[in-house]
C-alpha positions in Angstrom: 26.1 8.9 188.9 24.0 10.0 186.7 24.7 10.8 182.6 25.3 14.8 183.7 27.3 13.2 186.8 25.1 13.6 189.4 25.5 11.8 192.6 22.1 9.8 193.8 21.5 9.6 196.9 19.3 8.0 199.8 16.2 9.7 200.9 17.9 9.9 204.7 20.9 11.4 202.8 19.1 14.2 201.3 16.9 15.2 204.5 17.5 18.9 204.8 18.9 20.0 201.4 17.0 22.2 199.0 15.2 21.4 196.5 16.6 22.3 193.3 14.0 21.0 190.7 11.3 18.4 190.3 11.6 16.2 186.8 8.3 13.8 185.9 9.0 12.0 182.8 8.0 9.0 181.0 4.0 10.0 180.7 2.1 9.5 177.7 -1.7 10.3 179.0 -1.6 11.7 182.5 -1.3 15.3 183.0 1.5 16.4 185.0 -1.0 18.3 186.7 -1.8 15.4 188.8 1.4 13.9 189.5 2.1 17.3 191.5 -1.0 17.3 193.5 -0.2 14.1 194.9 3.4 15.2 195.8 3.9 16.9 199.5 7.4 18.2 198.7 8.0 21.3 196.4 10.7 23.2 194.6 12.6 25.7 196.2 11.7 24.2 199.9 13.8 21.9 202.5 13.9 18.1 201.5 11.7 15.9 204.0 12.0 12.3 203.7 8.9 11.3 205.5 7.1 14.0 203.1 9.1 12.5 200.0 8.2 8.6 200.7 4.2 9.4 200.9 4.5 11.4 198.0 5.7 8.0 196.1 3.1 6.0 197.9 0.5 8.7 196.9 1.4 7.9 193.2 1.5 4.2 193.4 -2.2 4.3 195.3 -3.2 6.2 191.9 -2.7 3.0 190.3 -2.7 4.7 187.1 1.1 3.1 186.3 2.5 0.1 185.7 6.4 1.4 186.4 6.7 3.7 189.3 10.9 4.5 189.4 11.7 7.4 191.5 15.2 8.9 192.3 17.0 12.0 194.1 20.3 13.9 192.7 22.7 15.8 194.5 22.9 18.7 192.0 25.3 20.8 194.3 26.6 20.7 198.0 23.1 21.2 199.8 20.3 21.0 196.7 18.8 18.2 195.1 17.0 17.2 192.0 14.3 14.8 192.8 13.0 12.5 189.2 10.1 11.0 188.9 9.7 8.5 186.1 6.0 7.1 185.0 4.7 4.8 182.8 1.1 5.1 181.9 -1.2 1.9 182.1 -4.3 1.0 179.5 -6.8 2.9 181.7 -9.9 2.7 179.1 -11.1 -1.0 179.3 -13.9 -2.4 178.6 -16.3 -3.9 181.2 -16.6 -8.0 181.3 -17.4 -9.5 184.6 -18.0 -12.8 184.5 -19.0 -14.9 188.1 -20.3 -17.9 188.5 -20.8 -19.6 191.8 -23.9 -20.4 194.4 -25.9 -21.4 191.5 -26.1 -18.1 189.8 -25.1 -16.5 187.0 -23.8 -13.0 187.3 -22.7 -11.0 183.0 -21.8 -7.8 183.1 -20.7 -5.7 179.9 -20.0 -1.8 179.7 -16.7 0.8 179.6 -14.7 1.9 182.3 -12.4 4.8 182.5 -10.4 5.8 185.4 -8.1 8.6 184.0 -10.3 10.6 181.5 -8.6 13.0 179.4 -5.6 12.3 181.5 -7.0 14.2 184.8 -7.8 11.3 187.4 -11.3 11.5 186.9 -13.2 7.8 186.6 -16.4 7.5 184.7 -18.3 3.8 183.8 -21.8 2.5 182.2 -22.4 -1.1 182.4 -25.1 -3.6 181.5 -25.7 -6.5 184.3 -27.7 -9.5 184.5 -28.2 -11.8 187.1 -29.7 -15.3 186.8 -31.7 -13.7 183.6 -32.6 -10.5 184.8 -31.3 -6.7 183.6 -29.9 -3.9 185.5 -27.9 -0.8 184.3 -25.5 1.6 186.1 -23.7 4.8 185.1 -21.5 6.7 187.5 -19.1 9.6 187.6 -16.0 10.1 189.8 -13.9 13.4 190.7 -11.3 11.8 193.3 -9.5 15.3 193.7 -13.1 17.9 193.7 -11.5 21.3 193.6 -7.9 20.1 193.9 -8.2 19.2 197.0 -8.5 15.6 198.9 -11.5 15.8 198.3 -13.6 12.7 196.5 -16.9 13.4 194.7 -19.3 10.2 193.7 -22.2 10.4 191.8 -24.6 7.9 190.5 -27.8 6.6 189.0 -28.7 2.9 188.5 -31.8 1.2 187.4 -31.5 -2.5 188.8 -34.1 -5.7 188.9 -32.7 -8.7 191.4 -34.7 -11.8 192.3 -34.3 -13.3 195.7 -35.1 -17.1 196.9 -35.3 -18.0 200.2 -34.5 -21.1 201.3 -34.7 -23.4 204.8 -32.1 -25.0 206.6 -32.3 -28.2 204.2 -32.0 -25.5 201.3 -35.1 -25.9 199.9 -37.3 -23.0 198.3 -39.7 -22.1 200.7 -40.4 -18.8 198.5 -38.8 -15.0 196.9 -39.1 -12.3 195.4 -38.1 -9.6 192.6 -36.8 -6.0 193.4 -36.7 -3.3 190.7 -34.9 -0.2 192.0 -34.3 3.1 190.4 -31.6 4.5 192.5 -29.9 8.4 192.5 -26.8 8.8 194.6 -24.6 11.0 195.6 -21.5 10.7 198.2 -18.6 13.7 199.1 -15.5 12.1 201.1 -12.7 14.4 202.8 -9.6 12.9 203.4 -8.2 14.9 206.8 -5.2 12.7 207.4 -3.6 10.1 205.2 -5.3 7.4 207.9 -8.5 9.1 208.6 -11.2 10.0 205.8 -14.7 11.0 206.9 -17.1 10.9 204.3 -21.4 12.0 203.8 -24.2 10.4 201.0 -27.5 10.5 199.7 -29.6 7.7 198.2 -32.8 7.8 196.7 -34.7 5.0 196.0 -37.7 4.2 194.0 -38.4 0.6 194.8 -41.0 -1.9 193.5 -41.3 -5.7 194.9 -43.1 -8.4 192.9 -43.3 -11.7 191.8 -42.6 -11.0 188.1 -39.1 -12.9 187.3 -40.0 -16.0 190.0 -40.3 -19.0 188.9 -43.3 -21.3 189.0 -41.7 -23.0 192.6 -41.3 -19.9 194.0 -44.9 -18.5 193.5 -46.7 -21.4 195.1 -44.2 -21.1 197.7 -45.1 -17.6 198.5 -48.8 -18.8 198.8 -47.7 -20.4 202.0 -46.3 -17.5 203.4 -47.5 -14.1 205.3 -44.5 -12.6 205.6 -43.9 -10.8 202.3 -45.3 -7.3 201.2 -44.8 -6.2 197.5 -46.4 -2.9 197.9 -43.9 0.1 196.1 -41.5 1.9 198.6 -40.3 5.2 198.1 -37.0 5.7 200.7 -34.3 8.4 201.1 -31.3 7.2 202.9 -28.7 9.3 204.1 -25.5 7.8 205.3 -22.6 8.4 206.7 -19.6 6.5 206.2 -16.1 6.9 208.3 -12.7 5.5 206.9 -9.4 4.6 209.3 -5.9 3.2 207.8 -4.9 3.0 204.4 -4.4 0.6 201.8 -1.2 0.8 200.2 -1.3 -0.7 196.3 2.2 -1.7 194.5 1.3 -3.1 191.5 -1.1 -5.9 192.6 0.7 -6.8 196.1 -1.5 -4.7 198.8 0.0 -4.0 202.2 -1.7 -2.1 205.2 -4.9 -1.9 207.1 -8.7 -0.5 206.7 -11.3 0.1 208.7 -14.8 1.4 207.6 -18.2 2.1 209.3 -21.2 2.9 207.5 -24.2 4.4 209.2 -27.5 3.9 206.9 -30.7 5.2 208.0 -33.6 4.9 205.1 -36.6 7.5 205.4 -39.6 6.5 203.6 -42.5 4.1 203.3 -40.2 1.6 205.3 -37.5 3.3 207.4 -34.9 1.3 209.0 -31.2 1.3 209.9 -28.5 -0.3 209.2 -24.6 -0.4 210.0 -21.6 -2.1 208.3 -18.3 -2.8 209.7 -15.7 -3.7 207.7 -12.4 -4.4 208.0 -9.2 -5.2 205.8 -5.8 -6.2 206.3 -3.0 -6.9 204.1 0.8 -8.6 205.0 3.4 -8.9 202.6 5.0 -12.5 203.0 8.8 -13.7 201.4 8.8 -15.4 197.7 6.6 -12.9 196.4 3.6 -14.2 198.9 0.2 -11.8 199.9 -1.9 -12.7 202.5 -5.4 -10.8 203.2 -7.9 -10.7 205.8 -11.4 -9.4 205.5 -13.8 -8.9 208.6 -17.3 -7.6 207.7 -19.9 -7.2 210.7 -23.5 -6.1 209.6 -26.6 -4.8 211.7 -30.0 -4.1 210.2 -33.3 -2.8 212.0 -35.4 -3.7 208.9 -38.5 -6.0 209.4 -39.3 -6.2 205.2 -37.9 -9.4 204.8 -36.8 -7.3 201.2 -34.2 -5.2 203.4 -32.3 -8.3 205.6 -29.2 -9.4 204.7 -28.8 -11.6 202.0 -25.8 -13.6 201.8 -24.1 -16.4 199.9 -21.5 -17.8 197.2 -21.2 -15.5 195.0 -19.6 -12.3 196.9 -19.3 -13.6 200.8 -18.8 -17.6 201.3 -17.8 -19.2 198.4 -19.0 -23.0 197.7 -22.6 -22.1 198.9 -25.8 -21.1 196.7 -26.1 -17.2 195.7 -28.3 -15.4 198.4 -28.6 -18.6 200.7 -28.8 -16.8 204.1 -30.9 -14.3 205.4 -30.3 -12.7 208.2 -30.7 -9.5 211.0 -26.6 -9.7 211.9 -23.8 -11.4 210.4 -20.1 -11.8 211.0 -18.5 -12.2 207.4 -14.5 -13.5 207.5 -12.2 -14.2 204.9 -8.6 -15.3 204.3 -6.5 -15.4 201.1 -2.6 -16.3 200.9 -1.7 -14.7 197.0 1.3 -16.9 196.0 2.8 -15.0 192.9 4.1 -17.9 190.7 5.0 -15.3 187.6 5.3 -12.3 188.0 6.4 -10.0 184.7 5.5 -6.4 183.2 2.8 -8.3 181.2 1.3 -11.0 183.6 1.3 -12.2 186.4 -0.2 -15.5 187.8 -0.8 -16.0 191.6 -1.7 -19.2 193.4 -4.5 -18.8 195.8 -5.7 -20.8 199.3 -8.6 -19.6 201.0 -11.5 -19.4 203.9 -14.2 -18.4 203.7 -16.8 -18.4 207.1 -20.0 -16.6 208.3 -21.7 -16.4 211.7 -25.1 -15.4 211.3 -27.6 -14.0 214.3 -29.6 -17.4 214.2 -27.0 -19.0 215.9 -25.9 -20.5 212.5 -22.5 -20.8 210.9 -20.9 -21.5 207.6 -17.5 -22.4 206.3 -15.6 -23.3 203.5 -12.1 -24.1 202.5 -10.6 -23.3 198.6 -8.3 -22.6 196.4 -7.7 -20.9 193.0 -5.4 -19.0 190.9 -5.6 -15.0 189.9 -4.4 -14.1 186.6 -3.5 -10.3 186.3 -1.8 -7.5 184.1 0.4 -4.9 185.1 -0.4 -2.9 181.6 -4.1 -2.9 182.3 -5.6 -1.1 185.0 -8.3 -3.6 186.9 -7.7 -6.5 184.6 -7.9 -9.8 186.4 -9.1 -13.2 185.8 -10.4 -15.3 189.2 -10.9 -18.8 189.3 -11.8 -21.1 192.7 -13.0 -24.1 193.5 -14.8 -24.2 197.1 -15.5 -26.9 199.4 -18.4 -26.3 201.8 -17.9 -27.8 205.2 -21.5 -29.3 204.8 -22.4 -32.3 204.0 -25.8 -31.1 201.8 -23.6 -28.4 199.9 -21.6 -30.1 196.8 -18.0 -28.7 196.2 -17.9 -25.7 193.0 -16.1 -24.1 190.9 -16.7 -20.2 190.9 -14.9 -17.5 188.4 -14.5 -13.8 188.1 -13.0 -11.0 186.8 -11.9 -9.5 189.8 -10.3 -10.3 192.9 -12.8 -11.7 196.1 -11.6 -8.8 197.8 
């Protein structure tokens, strides 16, 4: 019972009854306003279980809370109360992403907001630099455009990245520096809670030169034909289709997702790519996660610029930043999340993981790791990553990499 003795009960218990009232308590910053347009059940109409659990899984997913507590009332014979009862997490944080690993050096400073004013809507800036070398980003989300599942993206980045490329005994055998001013603007529609379809626009206003190389890599690039730096102008439109959901409680993740992503640039160089990527999630006994990512990618590009880069710092830990270039590529990796503490304030998780990927030379790599994650419930995408990969190569040394967010 309750304090004005009311009987809980079950979801399965209440199936049927009317709905009496709907109580949200506890907020501080969030409107109510968005709690009920996650919510699938209503006042005044028949009690659905199924509807009443996604409503709950819909709020959790928000990840705007740190306590999500939720419970039903038998108010009279066939009516119900359902009480929902929030607690608001720090959702204005500052931007510091730290990563090391694959021999680079990745800073990046800004703010971050993913509730603004209390309404759901996200908003960041941020300052990046990679191995020496500035880029800036500024973006603006509306996950619910009109009320409606409806998510609107836009955003406008001005970004400088130097490439090396390397041979199979990882020497530099040349690179390159792209400067990109890029405009984009992406609308996904989510039709089921396992289905979202979704439609984008990039423009891109590219420049490739030699300006950030070092003195290696220019007489390198002497040797080599290969390698255009004229400016490229290119409007891709893509196309991008969601199945499967990832479900978020706090930082354990359950569930599956799969995503495609159709690319095809229009410009100076067209081309066209396609991404495949998958994620799954298992929750294990004694507080365990394990994770599985599956990326496959395709690209018609011949601009060596466009390939695939790949390397330690975002796809196979333990090997240099950018090592691999490549056509195709089958990315895979695993991570078992051990929670050793777990409280409203931290929580501290014990990682092993794989890393491996196939590329369409006919060449594989692979390492084996582990780490530990340190996270906080109170602070909305606060996190602290370290590993320390092994490469299955005898030319690749062991390394320590660090983040501040999880691999995936």
């Amino acid at each position: 019972l309750n304090f004005d003795g009311e009987k809980i009960i079950s979801p399965l218990d209440a199936d049927g009854k009317v709905i009496n009232n709907i109580k949200i308590s506890g907020l501080t910053r969030t409107h109510e306003s968005v709690i009920y347009q996650e919510l699938l059940i209503r006042k005044d109409k028949i009690f659905k279980s199924g509807d009443y659990l996604e409503s709950v899984i819909r709020i959790k997913n928000l990840t705007l809370f740190y306590r999500v507590e939720t419970k039903i009332y038998l108010v009279e014979d066939n009516r119900v109360t359902v009480h929902f009862h929030l607690l608001d997490r720090w959702t204005l944080v500052p931007i510091f992403d730290v990563r090391t690993g694959g021999g680079s050096k990745y800073i990046s400073f800004g703010l971050t907001e993913r509730n603004i004013l209390g309404r759901y809507q996200q908003g960041s800036f941020s300052w990046t630099q990679l191995d020496g070398v500035n880029s800036y980003s500024l973006q603006w989300t509306e996950p619910r455009l009109l009320k409606r599942r409806i998510m609107l993206n836009i955003s406008a980045s001005s970004s400088t990245r130097n490439y090396s490329l390397y041979d199979d005994k990882v020497e530099i055998i040349g690179g390159f520096t792209i400067k990109s001013n890029s405009y984009l603007v992406y609308l996904q529609k989510e039709f089921l809670w396992w289905l979202f379809w979704g439609v984008g626009l990039e423009l891109n206003d590219t420049s490739f030169s030699e300006k950030h190389l070092t003195k290696k890599q220019k007489l390198a690039n002497e040797k080599r034909s290969d390698l255009s730096f004229k400016p490229a102008n290119v409007t891709t439109p893509f196309l991008k289709l969601t199945l499967g959901r990832l479900n978020y409680d706090q930082f354990f993740i359950s569930g599956y997702q799969s995503q495609v992503q159709l690319r095809k640039a229009i410009g100076d160089d067209p081309f066209l790519d396609l991404i495949f990527s998958n994620k799954f999630f298992w929750l294990l006994p004694f507080s365990s996660n394990v994770g599985l990512q599956v990326k496959v990618g395709y690209t018609s590009a011949d601009l060596i610029q466009y390939q695939f880069y790949l390397g330690g710092l975002s796809h196979v830990r333990g090997y240099l930043n950018n090592q691999f270039m490549s056509h195709k590529f089958l990315q895979a990796n695993f991570e078992n999340r051990l929670a050793l503490i777990n409280t409203t304030w931290i929580t501290l998780q014990h990682v092993v993981f794989s890393d491996n990927l196939f590329l369409s030379e006919k060449k594989s790599v692979s390492s084996l790791g582990t780490g530990i994650r340190i996270r906080s419930r109170r602070i909305t995408n606060f996190g602290l990553r370290f590993d320390y990969a092994v490469p299955l190569e005898d030319k690749m040394k062991a390394s320590l990499s660090f983040r501040v967010k999880q691999f995936f």
